[in-house]
C-alpha positions in Angstrom: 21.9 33.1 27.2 18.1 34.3 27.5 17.5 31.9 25.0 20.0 28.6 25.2 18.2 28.5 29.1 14.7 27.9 28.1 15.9 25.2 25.3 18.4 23.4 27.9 15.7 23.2 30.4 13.3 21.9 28.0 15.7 18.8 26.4 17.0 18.2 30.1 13.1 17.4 31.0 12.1 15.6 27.7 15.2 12.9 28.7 14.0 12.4 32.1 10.8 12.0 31.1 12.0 9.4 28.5 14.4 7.6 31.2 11.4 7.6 33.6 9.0 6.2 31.3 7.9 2.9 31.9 6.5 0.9 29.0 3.0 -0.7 28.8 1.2 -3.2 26.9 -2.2 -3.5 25.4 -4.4 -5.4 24.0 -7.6 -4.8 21.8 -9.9 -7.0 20.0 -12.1 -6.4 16.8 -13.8 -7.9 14.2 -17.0 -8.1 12.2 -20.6 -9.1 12.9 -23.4 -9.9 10.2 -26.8 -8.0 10.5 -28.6 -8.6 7.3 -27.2 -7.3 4.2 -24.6 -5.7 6.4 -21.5 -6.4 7.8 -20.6 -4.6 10.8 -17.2 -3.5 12.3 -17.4 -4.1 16.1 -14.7 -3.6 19.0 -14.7 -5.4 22.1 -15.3 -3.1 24.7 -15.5 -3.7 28.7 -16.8 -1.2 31.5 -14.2 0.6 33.8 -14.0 2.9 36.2 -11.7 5.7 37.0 -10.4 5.3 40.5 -10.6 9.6 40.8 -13.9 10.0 39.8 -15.6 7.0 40.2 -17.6 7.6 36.7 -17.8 4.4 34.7 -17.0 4.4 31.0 -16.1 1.6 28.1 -12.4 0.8 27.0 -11.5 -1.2 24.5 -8.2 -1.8 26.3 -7.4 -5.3 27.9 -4.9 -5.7 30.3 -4.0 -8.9 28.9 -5.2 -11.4 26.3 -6.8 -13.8 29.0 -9.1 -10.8 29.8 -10.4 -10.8 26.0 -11.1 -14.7 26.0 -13.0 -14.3 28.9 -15.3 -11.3 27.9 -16.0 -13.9 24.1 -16.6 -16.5 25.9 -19.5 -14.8 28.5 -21.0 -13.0 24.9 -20.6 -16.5 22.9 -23.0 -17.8 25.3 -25.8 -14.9 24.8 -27.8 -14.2 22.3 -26.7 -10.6 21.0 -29.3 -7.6 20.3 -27.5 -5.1 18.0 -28.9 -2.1 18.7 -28.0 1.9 17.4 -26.8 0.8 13.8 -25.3 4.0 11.5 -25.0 4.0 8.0 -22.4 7.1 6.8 -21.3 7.4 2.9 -17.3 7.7 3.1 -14.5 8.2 1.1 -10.7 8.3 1.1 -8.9 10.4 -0.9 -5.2 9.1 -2.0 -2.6 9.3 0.3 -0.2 12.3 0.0 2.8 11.9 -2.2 6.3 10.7 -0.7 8.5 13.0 1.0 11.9 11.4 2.7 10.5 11.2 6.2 7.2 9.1 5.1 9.0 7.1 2.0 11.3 6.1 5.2 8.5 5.6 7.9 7.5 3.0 5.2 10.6 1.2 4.2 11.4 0.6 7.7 8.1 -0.6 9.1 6.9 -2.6 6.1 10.2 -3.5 4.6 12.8 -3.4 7.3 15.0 -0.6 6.4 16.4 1.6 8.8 16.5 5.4 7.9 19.9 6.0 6.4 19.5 3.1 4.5 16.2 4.1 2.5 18.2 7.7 2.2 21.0 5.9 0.3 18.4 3.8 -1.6 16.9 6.9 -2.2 20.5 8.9 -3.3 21.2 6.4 -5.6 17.8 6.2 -7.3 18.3 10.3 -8.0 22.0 9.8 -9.4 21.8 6.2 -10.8 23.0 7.0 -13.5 19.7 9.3 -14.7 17.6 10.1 -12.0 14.6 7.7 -12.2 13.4 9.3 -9.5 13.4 13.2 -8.0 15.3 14.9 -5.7 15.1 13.1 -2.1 16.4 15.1 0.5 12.4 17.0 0.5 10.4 17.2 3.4 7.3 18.5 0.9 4.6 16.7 -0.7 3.5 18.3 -2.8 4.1 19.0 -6.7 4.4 22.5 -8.5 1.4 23.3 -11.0 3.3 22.9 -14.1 4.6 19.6 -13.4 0.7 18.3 -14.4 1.8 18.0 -18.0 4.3 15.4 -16.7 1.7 13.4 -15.6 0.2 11.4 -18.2 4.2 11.0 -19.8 5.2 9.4 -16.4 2.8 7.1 -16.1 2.3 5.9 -19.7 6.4 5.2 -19.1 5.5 3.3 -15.5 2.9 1.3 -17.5 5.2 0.4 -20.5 7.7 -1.2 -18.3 5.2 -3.1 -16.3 5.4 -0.9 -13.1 2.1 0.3 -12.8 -0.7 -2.4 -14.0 -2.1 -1.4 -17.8 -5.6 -1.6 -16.4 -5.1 1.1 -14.2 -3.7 3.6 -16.0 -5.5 2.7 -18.7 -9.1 3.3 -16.8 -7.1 6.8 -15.5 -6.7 7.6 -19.4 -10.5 7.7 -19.8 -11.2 10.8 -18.1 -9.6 13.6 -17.4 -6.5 13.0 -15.2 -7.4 14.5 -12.0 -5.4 17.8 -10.6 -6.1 17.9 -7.0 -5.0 20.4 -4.7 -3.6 18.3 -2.4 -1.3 17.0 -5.5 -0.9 20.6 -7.0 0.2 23.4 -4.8 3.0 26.2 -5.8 2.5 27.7 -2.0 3.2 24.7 -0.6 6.4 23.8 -2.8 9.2 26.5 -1.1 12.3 24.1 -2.3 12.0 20.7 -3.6 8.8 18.9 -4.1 8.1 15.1 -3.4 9.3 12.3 -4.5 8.1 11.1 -7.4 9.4 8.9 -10.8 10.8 11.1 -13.5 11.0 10.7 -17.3 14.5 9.7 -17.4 16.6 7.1 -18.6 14.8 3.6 -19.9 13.7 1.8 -17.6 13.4 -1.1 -19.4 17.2 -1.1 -19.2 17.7 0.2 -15.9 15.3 -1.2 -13.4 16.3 -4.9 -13.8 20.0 -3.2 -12.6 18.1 -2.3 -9.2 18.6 -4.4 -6.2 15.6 -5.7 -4.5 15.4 -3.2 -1.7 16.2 -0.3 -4.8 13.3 -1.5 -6.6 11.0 -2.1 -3.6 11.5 1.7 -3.0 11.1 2.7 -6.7 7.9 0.6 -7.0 6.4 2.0 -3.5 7.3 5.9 -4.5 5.7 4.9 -8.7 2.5 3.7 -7.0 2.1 6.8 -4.4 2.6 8.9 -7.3 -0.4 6.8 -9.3 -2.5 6.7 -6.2 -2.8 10.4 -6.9 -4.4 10.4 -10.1 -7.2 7.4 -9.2 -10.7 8.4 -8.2 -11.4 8.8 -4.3 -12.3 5.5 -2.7 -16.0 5.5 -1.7 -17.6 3.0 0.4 -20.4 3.3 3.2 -19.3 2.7 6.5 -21.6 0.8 9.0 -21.3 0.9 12.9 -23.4 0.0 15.9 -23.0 -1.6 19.1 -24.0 -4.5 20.7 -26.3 -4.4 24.1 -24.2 -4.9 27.1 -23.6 -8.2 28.4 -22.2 -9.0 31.7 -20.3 -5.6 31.2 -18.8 -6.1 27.7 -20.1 -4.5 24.5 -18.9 -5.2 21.0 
């Protein structure tokens, strides 16, 4: 009892607060600005202020798309100073592998699959009939250490069959095949780790078998799992702002 009260209370509020929420919309603008050599992402922003305090501040949130053609329209009509202009080296680093939550967040907002059906997509990809593809039912993304020397085998079979492009796993051959951390951990891996292709069955043979949404899944969870042996994407990222104008700022 001491405990089931607590948890009660707390589900009972979380659905009142989801039948009392009342949905909102949005909008935003951005885009890109020339300054030089560079090319500069900006954000339309406009000046409000909170009814409490009375302090002013910038938003990039538009109550409605009439609002935004207004504030281009007054800065289309002035020349703009750009002022405050930052230069900062970046880089990503590949995405994590697939695990069944995030290889289903993906089918379903890119390829319109709803959650049980990726996990069936998924089921049959592990049993069908070798396992092209590991173990789904994972919430982990990560790999164990000693499945690096599976590595270079997977993805010399992905490139054979025309799943991964030869360039680039031929330009990840050239060096050493990187073993990251955030590929490679045996304290992260407790059960089953991610999702990735295995070194099954032919896939010559088997993946013309798959139906579009099967191999739409295969090809999403074969390029994760490539993603993770490219070099980090570097780039430099430029920002600056715009002088204000009539209260908007890019």
């Amino acid at each position: 009892g001491g405990v089931k009260t607590p948890i009660i209370y707390i589900v009972v509020q979380r659905d009142l607060a989801f039948e009392s929420h009342q949905v909102s919309y949005y909008y935003t603008a951005t885009g890109k600005i020339r300054r030089g050599n560079d090319l500069i992402e900006v954000t339309l922003k406009h000046k409000v202020k909170d009814e409490k305090t009375g302090k002013e501040s910038w938003s990039a949130s538009f109550d409605n798309p009439r609002e935004i053609e207004q504030a281009i329209e007054v800065l289309s009509k002035t020349p703009l100073k750009i002022g405050d202009v930052k230069r900062r080296d970046s880089k990503n680093s590949p995405p994590k592998l697939y695990e069944l939550a995030g290889l289903q967040g993906e089918m379903s907002k890119s390829h319109g699959v709803d959650l049980m059906g990726t996990m069936k997509i998924e089921q049959k990809l592990y049993d069908h009939p070798v396992s092209l593809q590991t173990y789904p039912r994972t919430d982990i993304p990560y790999l164990k250490e000693a499945e690096y020397v599976d590595v270079k085998p997977i993805l010399t079979k992905l490139r054979d069959h025309n799943v991964i492009s030869k360039e680039i796993i031929d330009e990840i051959f050239k060096g050493d095949i990187p073993k990251r951390k955030s590929t490679f951990d045996d304290s992260k891996v407790v059960a089953h780790g991610a999702i990735v292709p295995t070194l099954s069955g032919d896939l010559g043979a088997w993946l013309p078998q798959l139906q579009p949404k099967e191999r739409t899944c295969f090809d999403l969870v074969a390029k994760r799992y490539t993603a993770n042996f490219m070099d980090d994407y570097e780039y430099v990222q430029v920002t600056g702002n715009t002088e204000e104008v009539n209260g908007y700022i890019l």
